[in-house]
C-alpha positions as CSV (number, residue, x, y, z in Angstrom):
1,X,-4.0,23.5,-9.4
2,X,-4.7,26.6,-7.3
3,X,-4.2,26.6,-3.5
4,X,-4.3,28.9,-0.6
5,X,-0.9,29.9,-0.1
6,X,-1.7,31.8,3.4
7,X,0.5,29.8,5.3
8,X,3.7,27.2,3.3
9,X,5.5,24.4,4.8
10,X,8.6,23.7,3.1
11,X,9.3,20.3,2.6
12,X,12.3,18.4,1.5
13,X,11.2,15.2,-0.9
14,X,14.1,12.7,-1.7
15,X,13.8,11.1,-5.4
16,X,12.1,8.0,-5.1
17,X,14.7,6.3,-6.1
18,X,17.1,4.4,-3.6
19,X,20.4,5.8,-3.3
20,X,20.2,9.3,-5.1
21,X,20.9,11.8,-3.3
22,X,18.8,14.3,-5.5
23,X,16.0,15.9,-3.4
24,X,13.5,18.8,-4.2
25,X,12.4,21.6,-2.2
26,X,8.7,22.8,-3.2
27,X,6.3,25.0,-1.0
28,X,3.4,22.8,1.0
29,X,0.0,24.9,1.5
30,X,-0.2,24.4,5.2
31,X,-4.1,24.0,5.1
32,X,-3.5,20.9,2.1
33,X,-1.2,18.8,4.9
34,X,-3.7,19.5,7.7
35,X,-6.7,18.4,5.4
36,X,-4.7,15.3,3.9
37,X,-3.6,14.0,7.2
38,X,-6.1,15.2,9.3
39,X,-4.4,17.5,11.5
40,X,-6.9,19.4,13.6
41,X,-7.1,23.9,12.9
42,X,-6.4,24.2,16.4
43,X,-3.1,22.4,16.4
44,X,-0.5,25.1,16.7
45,X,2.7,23.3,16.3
46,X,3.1,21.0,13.1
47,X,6.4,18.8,12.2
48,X,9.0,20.1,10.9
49,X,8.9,17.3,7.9
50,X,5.9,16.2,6.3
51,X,5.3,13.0,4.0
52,X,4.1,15.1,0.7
53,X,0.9,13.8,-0.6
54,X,1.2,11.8,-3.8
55,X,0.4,13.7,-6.0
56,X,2.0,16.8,-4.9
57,X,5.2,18.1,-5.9
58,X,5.9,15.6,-9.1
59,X,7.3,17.2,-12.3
60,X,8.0,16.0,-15.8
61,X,11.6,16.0,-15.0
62,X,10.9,13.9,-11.7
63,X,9.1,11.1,-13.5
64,X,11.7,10.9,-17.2
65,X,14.8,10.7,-13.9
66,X,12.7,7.6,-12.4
67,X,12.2,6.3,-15.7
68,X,16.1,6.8,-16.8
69,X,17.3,4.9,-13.5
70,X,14.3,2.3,-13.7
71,X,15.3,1.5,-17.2
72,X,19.3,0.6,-15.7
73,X,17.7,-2.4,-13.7
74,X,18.2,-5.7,-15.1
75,X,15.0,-6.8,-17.1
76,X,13.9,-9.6,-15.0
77,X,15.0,-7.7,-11.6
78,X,11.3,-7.8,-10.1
79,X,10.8,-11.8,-11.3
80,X,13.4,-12.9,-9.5
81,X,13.6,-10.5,-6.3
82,X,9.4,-11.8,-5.9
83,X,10.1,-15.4,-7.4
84,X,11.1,-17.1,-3.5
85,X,7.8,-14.8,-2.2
86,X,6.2,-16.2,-5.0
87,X,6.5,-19.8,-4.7
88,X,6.0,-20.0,-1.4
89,X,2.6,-17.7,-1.4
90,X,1.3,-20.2,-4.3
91,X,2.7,-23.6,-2.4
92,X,1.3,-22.3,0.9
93,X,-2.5,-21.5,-0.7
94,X,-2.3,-24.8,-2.7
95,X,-1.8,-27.1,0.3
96,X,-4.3,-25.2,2.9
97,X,-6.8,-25.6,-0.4
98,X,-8.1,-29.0,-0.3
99,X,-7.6,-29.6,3.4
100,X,-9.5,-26.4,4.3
101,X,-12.4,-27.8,2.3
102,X,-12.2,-31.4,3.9
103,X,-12.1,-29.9,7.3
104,X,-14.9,-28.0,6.8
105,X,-17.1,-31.1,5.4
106,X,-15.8,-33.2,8.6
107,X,-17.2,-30.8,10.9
108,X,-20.2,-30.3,8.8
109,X,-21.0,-34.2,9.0
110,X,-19.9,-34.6,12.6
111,X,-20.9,-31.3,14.4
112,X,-23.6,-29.8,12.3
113,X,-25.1,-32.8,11.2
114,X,-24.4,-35.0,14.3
115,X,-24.2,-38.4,12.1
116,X,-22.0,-41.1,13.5
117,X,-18.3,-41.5,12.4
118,X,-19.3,-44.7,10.7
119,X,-21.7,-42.1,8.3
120,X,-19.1,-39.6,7.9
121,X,-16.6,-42.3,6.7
122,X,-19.0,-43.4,4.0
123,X,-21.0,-40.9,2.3
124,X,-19.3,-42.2,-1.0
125,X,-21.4,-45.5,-0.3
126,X,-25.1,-45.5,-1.9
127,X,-26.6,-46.3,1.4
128,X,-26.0,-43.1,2.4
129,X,-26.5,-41.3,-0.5
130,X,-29.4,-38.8,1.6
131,X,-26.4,-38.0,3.9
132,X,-24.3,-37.1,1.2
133,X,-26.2,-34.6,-0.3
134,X,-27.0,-33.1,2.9
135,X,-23.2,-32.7,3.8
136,X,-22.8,-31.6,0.2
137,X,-25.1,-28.7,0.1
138,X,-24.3,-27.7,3.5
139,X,-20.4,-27.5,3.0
140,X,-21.1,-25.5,0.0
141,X,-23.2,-23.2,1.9
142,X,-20.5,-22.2,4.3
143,X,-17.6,-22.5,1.7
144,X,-20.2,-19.4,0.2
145,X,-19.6,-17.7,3.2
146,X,-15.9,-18.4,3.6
147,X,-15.6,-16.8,0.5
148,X,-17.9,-13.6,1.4
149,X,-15.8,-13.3,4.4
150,X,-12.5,-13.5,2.7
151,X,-13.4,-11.1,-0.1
152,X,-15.7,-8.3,1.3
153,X,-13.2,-6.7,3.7
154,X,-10.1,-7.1,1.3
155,X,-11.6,-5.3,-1.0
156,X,-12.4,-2.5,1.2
157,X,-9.1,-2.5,3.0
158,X,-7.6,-2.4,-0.5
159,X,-9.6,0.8,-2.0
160,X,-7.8,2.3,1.0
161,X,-4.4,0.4,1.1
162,X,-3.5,1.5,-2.5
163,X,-3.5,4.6,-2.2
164,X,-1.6,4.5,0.9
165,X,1.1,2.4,-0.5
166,X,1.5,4.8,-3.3
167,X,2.8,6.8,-0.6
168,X,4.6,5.1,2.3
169,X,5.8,1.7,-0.2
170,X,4.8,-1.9,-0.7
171,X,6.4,-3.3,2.1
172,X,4.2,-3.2,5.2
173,X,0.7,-3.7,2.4
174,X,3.0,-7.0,2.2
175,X,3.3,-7.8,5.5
176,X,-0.2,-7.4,6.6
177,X,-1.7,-10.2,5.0
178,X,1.0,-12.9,5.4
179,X,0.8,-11.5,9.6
180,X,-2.8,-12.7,9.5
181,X,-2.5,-15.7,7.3
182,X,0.0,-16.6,9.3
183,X,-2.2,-16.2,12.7
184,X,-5.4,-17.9,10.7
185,X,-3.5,-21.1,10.3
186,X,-2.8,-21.6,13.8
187,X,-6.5,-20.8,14.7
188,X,-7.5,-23.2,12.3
189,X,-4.7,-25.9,13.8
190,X,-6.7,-25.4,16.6
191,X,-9.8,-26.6,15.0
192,X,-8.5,-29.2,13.2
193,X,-7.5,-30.7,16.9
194,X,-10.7,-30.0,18.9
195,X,-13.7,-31.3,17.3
196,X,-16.4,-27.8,17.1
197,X,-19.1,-26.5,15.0
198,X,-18.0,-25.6,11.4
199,X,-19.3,-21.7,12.0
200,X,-15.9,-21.5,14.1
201,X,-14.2,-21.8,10.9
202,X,-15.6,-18.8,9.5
203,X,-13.5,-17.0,12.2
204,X,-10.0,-18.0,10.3
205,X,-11.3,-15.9,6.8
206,X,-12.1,-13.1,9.4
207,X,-8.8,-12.5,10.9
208,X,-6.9,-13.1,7.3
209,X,-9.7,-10.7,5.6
210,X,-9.5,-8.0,8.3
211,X,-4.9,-8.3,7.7
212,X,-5.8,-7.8,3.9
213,X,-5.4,-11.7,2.5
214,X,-4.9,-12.1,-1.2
215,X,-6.2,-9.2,-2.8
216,X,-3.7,-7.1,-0.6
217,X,-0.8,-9.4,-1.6
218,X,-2.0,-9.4,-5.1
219,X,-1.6,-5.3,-4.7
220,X,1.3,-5.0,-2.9
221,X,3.1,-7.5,-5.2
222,X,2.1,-6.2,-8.9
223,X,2.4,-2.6,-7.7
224,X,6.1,-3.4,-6.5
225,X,6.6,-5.1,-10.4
226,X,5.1,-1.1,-11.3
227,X,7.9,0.2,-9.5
228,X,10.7,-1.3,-10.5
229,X,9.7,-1.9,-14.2
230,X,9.3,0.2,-17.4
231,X,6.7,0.0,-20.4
232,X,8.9,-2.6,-22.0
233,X,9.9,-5.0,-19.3
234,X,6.6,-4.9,-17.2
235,X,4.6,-7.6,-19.2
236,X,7.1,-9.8,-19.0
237,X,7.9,-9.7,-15.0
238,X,4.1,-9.6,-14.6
239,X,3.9,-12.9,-17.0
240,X,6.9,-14.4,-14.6
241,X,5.3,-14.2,-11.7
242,X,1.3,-14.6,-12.4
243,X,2.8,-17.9,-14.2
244,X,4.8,-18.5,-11.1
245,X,2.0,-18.1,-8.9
246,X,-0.2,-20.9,-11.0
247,X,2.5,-23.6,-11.3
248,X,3.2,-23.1,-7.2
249,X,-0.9,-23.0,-7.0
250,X,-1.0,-26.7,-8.6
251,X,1.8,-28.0,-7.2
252,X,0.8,-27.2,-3.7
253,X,-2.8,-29.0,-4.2
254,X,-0.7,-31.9,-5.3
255,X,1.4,-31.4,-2.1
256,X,-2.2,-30.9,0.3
257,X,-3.8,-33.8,-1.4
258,X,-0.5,-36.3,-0.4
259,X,0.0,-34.9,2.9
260,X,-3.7,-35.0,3.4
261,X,-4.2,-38.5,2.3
262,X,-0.8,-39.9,4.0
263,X,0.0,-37.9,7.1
264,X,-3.4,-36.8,8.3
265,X,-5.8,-33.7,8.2
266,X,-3.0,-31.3,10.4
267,X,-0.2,-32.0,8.5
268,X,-1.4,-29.5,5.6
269,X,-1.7,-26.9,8.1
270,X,1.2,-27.2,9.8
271,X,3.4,-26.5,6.4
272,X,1.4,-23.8,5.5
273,X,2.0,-22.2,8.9
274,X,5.5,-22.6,8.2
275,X,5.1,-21.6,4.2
276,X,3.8,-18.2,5.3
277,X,6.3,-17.5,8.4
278,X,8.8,-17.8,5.7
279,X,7.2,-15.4,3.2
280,X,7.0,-12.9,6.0
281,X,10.9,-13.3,7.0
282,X,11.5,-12.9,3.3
283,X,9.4,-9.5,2.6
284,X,11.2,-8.3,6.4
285,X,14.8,-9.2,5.3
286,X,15.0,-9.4,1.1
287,X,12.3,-6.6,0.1
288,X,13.5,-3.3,-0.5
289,X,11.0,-0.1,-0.4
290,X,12.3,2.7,-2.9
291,X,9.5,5.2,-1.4
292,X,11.1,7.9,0.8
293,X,9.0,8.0,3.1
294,X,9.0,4.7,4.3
295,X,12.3,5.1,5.3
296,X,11.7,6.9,8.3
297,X,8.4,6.1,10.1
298,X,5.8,8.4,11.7
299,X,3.6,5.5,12.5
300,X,1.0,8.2,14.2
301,X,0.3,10.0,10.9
302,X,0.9,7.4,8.6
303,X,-1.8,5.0,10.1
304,X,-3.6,7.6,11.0
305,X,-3.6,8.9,7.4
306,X,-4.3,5.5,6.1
307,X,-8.0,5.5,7.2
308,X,-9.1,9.0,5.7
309,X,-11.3,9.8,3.1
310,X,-9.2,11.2,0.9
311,X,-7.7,8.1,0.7
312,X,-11.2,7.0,-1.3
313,X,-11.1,10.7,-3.2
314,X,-7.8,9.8,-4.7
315,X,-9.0,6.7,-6.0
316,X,-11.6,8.2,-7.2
317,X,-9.9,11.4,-8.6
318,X,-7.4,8.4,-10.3
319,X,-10.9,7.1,-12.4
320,X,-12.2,10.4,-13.1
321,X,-9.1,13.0,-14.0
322,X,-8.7,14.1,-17.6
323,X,-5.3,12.4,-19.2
324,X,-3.4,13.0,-22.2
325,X,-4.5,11.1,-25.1
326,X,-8.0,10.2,-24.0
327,X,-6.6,8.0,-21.4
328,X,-8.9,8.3,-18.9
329,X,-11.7,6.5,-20.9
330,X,-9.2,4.0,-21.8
331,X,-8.9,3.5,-18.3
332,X,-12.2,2.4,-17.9
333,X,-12.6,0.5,-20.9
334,X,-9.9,-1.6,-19.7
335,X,-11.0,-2.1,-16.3
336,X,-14.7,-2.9,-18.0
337,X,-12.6,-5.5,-20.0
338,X,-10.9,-6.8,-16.7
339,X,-14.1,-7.2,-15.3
340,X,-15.8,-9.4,-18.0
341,X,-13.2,-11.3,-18.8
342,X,-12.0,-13.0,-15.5
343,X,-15.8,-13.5,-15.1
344,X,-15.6,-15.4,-17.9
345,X,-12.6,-17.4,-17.2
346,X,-12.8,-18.1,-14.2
347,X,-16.4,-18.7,-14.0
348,X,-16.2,-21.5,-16.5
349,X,-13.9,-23.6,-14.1
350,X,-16.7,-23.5,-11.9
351,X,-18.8,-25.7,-14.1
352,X,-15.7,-27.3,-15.6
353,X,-15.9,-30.9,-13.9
354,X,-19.6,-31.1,-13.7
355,X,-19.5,-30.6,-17.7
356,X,-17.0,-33.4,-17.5
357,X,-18.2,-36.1,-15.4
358,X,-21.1,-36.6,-17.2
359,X,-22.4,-37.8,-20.1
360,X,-20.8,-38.1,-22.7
361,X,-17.6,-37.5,-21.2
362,X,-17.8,-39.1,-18.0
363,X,-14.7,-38.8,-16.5
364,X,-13.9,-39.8,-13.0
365,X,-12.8,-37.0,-10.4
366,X,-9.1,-38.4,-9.9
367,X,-9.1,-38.1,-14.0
368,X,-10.0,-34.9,-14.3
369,X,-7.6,-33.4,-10.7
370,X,-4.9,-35.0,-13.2
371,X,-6.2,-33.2,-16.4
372,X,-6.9,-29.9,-14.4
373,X,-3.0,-30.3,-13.1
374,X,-1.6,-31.0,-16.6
375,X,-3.3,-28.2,-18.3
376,X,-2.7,-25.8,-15.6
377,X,1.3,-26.5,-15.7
378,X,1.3,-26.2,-19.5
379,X,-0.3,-23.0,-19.5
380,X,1.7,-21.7,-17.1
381,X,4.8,-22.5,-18.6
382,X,3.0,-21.4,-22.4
383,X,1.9,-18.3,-21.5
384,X,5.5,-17.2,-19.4
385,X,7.4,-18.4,-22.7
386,X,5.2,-16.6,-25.5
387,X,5.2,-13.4,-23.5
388,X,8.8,-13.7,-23.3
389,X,9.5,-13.7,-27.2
390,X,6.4,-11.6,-28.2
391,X,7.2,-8.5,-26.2
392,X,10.9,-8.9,-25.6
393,X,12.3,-10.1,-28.7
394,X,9.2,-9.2,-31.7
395,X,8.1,-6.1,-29.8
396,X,4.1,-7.2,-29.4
397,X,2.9,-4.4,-27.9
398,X,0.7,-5.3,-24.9
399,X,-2.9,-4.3,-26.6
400,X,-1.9,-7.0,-29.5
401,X,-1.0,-9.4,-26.6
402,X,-4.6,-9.1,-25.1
403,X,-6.4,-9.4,-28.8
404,X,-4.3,-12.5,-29.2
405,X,-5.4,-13.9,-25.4
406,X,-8.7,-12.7,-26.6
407,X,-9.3,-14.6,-29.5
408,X,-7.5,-17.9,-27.4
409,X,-10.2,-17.9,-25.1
410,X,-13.0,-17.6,-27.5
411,X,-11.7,-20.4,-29.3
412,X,-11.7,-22.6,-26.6
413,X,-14.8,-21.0,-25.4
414,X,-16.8,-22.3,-28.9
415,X,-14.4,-25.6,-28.7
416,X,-15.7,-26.7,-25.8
417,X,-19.4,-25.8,-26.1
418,X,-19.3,-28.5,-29.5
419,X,-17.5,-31.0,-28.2
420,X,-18.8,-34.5,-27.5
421,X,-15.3,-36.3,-27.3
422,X,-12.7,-36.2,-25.1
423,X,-10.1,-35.0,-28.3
424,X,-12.5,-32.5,-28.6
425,X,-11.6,-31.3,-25.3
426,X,-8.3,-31.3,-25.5
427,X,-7.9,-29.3,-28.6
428,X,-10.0,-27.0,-27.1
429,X,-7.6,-26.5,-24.3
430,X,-4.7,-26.5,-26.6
431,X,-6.8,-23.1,-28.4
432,X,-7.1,-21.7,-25.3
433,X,-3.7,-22.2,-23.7
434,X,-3.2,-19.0,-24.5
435,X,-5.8,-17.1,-22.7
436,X,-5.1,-16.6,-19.4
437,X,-2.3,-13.8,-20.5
438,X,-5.4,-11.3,-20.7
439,X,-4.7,-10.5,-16.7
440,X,-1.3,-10.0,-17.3
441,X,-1.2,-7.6,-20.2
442,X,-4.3,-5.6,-18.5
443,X,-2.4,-4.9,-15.4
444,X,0.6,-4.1,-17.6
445,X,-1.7,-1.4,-20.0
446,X,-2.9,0.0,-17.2
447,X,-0.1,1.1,-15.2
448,X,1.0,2.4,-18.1
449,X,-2.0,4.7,-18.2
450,X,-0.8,6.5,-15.5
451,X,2.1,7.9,-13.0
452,X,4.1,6.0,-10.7
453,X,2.5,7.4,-7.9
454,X,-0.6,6.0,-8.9
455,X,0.0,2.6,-10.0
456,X,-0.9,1.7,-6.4
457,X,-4.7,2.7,-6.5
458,X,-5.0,1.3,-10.3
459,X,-3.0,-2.0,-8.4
460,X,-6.0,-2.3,-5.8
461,X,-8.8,-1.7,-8.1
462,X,-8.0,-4.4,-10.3
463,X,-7.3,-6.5,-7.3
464,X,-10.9,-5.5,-6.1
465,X,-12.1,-6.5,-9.2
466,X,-10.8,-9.6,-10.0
467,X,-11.4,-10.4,-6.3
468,X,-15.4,-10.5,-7.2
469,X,-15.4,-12.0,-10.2
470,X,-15.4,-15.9,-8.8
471,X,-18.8,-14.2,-7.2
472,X,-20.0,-13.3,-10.4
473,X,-18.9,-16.1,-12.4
474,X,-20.5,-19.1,-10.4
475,X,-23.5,-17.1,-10.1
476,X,-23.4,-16.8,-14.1
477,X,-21.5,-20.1,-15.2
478,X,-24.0,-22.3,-12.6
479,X,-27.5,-20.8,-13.1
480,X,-27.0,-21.0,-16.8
481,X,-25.4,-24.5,-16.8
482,X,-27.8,-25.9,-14.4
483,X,-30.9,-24.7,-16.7
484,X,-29.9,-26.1,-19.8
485,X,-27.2,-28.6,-19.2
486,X,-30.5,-30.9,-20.0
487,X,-30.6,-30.1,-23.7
488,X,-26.9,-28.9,-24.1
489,X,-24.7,-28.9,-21.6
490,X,-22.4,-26.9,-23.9
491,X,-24.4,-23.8,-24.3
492,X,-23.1,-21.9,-21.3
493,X,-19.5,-22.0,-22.8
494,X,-20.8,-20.0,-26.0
495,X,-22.4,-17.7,-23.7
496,X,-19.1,-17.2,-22.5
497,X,-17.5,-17.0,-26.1
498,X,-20.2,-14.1,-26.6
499,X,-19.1,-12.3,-23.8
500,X,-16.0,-12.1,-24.7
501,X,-16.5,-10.4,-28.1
502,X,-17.0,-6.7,-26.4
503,X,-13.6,-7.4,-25.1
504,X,-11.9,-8.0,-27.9
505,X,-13.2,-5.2,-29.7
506,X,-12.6,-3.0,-27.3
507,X,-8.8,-3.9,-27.0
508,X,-9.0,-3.6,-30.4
509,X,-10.2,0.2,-30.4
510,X,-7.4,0.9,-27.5
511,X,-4.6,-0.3,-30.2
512,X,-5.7,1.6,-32.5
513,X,-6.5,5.0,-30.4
514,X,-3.3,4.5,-28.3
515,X,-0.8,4.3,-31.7
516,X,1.9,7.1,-31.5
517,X,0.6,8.3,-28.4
518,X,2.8,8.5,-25.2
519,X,1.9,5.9,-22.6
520,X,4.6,6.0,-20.7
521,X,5.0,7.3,-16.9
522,X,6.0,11.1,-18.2
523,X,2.1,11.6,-18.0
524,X,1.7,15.0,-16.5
525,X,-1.6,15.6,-14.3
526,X,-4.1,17.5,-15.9
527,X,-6.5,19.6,-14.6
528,X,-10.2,18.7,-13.6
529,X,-12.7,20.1,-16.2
């Protein structure tokens, strides 16, 4: 890579690792640190030390020494330094769930709607079934724009925040999002005390969306796993805590749905307020950073830098750079995978309990919150355990892993578009248990596509990704649902199964083309054609 050496900065990097006292001393083009951190021509006097972009200055013998002292971590060191963060992030989303929504529809009744209390308390009652449906379809509308809200700006803060934190360390692209969480739920305290028109809400998903939310967290926390992980133990931390996060996720809308029910419509908010202090102390005190740079702060350039358009050029440099072993289109082809197959699982739980509570199933809404629990635990715990003994023990490599997921979700995909008892349904779930470890081993193949200092921006893109796919999947799942649920209410699940068949072939050309080729983090950068 050929730059103009008119004027060098010379700049001491520290290994990445914490506590080695190696460091290197390479030769900084002075016009590449004033055109990656913005520094103006006219600026005569520049620091003494500069943070060294990130993907300057690595070597071949830089990543195998990260690798070497990465491999002499215990195997579940990530799981169990992110379990307590964990946990609580799941709990805390859980309870805020089903409370957020009932808020919402109270001051949709009351405020937007203006019916009496004596309505509000009795939409379930067939007098007021006009009411209802009113209430219904206008709760929906701005549960739509919650989720706009929420998503839109997290995605763009995280195109940018990736490759930041690939830089300067996970640890403040943690602490964002759980800041503004944290000062969403006491705004939204507020509203749940002072009775005011539901399009207030919509300021709590502003201030969490602008701080980051759950695509940041999602980014931070898997690139931390990246890290501190190698090829061999990164599925398996990645399995720990995704498996975490679900069984958290349902036991905190138990938790909501008691509290809500028993102690009133604050109560929910008040322990997530807590939940999410918590997770912030524990990120400030417990998480460690091993990036250099964030060891010593220059908050002037490093926010400044954060902001830049180069931050979007090294995302997209990321995508588009030639790799060894054809890697590059792997890349895609596994991000084209990511895409189409969290559209398809997730988008079939949005038609899940409409398929179920009618004919000829007809299950009540209390049965299927119990089903939804029991299934959800179970798969947690299923998918955890098998990724434990197939890649640690047999040696599954990951791309086997995500054929196997694959070929559990079609399953249950064709399972549940035939069945017409509820045995039916449950032996369609039991096909599918094993399904949802398709996000886990794509995150995992994917960092191992490329350097350490890159797992950051691959991190945020599948964060953006999967953070659109709910969009995509309830615009899918319910169109095609509502158009032919008449004739078979089945049909959009094999639409589903259909669309996952380009997945599973392609993870089944990526075994094959990836054999005996080195995926590890020795990956040396390669020039642009």
């Amino acid at each position: 890579m050929e730059h103009d050496r008119s004027s060098l900065n010379v700049a001491i990097i520290p290994t990445e690792l914490s506590g080695a006292g190696d460091v290197a001393v390479v030769a900084v083009p002075e016009s590449l640190v004033r055109s990656q951190y913005s520094v103006p021509d006219g600026a005569d006097h520049l620091p003494d030390k500069w943070p060294v972009p990130a993907n300057y200055g690595t070597t071949e013998k830089a990543q195998e020494a990260q690798e070497r002292e990465t491999a002499k971590l215990p195997t579940y060191y990530t799981a169990i330094r992110l379990a307590p963060l964990t946990l609580l992030f799941g709990l805390a989303h859980g309870i805020a769930g089903p409370a957020y929504t009932e808020l919402m529809k109270i001051r949709v009744c009351g405020q937007y709607f203006n019916y009496t209390e004596e309505v509000c308390q009795h939409l379930d009652e067939k007098m007021y079934i006009h009411q209802a449906d009113n209430v219904r379809s206008a709760t929906a509308h701005f549960q739509l724009y919650n989720t706009l809200i929420s998503t839109i700006p997290s995605i763009l803060f995280s195109i940018l925040l990736g490759s930041w934190s690939d830089q300067y360390g996970r640890k403040i692209p943690m602490l964002l999002p759980f800041f503004g969480t944290f000062m969403a739920q006491v705004y939204i305290v507020l509203c749940a005390h002072f009775p005011m028109s539901p399009a207030f809400l919509l300021i709590s998903p502003v201030i969490s969306s602008l701080s980051g939310g759950g695509v940041i967290i999602n980014m931070a926390m898997f690139s931390y796993i990246g890290d501190y992980t190698t090829k061999r133990t990164r599925a398996l931390n990645i399995a720990i805590i995704d498996g975490a996060m679900f069984l958290a996720g349902n036991a905190g809308s138990f938790l909501g749905g008691y509290t809500l029910q028993n102690d009133g419509l604050e109560v929910p908010f008040y322990i997530n307020c807590a939940m999410t202090a918590a997770s912030f102390l524990y990120i400030l005190l417990v998480i460690r950073d091993r990036h250099p740079q964030a060891a010593k702060p220059r908050l002037r350039f490093e926010c400044g830098s954060l902001f830049s358009v180069e931050r979007v050029k090294e995302n997209w440099r990321t995508l588009s750079m030639k790799r060894p072993g054809n890697a590059r289109q792997h890349i895609l082809l596994v991000l084209f995978c990511m895409l189409l197959s969290s559209t398809c699982l997730i988008g079939d739980g949005s038609i899940m309990q409409l398929f179920l509570e009618f004919r000829p199933f007809n299950w009540t809404v209390e049965f299927y919150t119990l089903y939804s629990a029991i299934q959800g635990t179970i798969s947690s715990v299923t998918f955890m355990a098998a990724v434990i003994v197939l890649r640690k023990y047999l040696g599954v490599p990951d791309t086997v892993l995500a054929i196997l997921a694959t070929i559990s979700a079609i399953g249950a995909f064709f399972g549940y578009s035939i069945a017409v008892t509820n045995w039916m349904i449950y032996a369609a779930s039991a096909v599918g248990v094993f399904r949802m470890v398709i996000i886990v081993v794509i995150r995992s193949l994917l960092s191992g596509m490329v350097r350490r200092n890159e797992i950051g921006k691959v991190m945020s893109l599948i964060s953006s990704l999967h953070s659109v796919t709910p969009l995509l999947g309830s615009l899918i799942f319910t169109n095609v649902f509502a158009a032919t649920s008449a004739w078979w209410p089945g049909f959009c699940f094999v639409l589903g199964a259909f669309m996952m068949v380009p997945v599973l072939a392609i993870f089944a050309y990526v075994d094959v083309a990836r054999r005996g080729v080195d995926v590890g983090y020795n990956l040396l950068e390669s020039e642009e054609e």
